[in-house]
N, C-alpha and C positions, 0 to 999 in steps of 0.2 A: 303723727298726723291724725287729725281727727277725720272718720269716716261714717256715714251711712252704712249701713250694714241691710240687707233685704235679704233674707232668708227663705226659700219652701221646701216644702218635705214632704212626698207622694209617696204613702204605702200603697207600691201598683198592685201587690200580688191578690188586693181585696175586690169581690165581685164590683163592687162600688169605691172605688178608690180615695183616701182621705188622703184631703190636703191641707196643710198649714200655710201660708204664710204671714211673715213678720219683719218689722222692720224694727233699730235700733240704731242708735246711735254708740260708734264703736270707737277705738283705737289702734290704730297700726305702727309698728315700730320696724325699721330693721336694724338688727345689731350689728356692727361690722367689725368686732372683732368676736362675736361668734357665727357670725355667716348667720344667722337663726332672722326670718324674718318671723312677727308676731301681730296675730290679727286678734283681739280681744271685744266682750261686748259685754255687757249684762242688759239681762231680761230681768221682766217681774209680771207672775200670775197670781192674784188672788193673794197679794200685800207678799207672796214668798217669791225670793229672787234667786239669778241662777246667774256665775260668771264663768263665759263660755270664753276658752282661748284655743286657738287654733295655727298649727307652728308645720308647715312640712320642710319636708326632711328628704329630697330628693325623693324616690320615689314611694316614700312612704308618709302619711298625712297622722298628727296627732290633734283629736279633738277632746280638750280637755273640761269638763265641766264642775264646777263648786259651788256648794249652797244648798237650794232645795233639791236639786238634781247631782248627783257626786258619781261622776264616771271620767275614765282612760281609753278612749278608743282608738287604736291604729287602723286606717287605713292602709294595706298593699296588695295590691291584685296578683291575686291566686291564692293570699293567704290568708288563712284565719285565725285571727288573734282571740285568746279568751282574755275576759277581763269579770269587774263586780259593776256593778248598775244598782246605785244604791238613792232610794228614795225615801229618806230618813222616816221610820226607822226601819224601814223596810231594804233588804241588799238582794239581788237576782243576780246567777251567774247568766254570763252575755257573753255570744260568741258573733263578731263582725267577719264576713268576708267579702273585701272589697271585687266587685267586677269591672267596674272604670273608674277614674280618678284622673281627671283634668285638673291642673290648677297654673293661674296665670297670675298669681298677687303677687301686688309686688308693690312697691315703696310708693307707687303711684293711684294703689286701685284693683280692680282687677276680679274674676271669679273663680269659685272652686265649685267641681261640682264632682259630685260624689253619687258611684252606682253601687249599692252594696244588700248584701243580705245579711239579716239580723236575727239571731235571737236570744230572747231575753225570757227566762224562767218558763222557758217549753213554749215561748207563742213566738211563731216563725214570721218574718215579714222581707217582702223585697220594696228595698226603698231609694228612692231619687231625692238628694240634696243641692239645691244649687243654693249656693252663696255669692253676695255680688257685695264687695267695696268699694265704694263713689266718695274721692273726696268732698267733704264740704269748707 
């Protein structure tokens, strides 16, 4: 099913707090004979592109990114996963740990949103994700 995709993403922990948002036009899939549903989108900044896929897993959320941005990040609250954060040619080790994670997508629609803290090559951030799919 083709979907709307509206993305933000607030670094709260800064005196002046930076916000993104973005919209895209996505893909969602669910597999049923992997139980795996699959929420996908790509971006493009400044002619470089990024394919974001996004797959949970009961209660743990993988956000996977490829292209100009190349990262593996698990979502599960309380724990911290390490991973690479690699922005060609440049790779940062990143450590996520989730504090809420809401998610309600599903074959129809739906949002995730995401509390977590980050960091990536010594610079520390707490950050809010909400993601919303609207079919179109």
């Amino acid at each position: 099913m083709n979907v709307t995709v509206s993305s933000s993403v607030t670094n709260e922990g800064d005196p002046i707090p930076e916000r993104t948002e973005e919209s895209y036009v996505g893909y969602m899939k669910y597999t049923r004979d992997e139980g795996v549903l699959r929420l996908s989108y790509k971006s493009e900044d400044g002619g470089t592109r990024t394919e974001t896929l996004i797959e949970p897993f009961g209660s743990v959320i993988r956000l996977q990114r490829r292209g100009a941005i190349e990262s593996e990040m698990l979502f599960e609250v309380g724990v911290t996963h390490a991973s690479l954060y690699k922005i060609p040619p440049f790779s940062f080790d990143a450590e996520v740990l989730a504090k809420r994670t809401e998610c309600s997508l599903s074959p129809f629609g739906g949002t995730l949103t995401l509390e977590y803290f980050l960091k990536i090559g010594g610079a520390e951030k707490d950050c809010l994700m909400k993601i919303t799919a609207t079919p179109v």
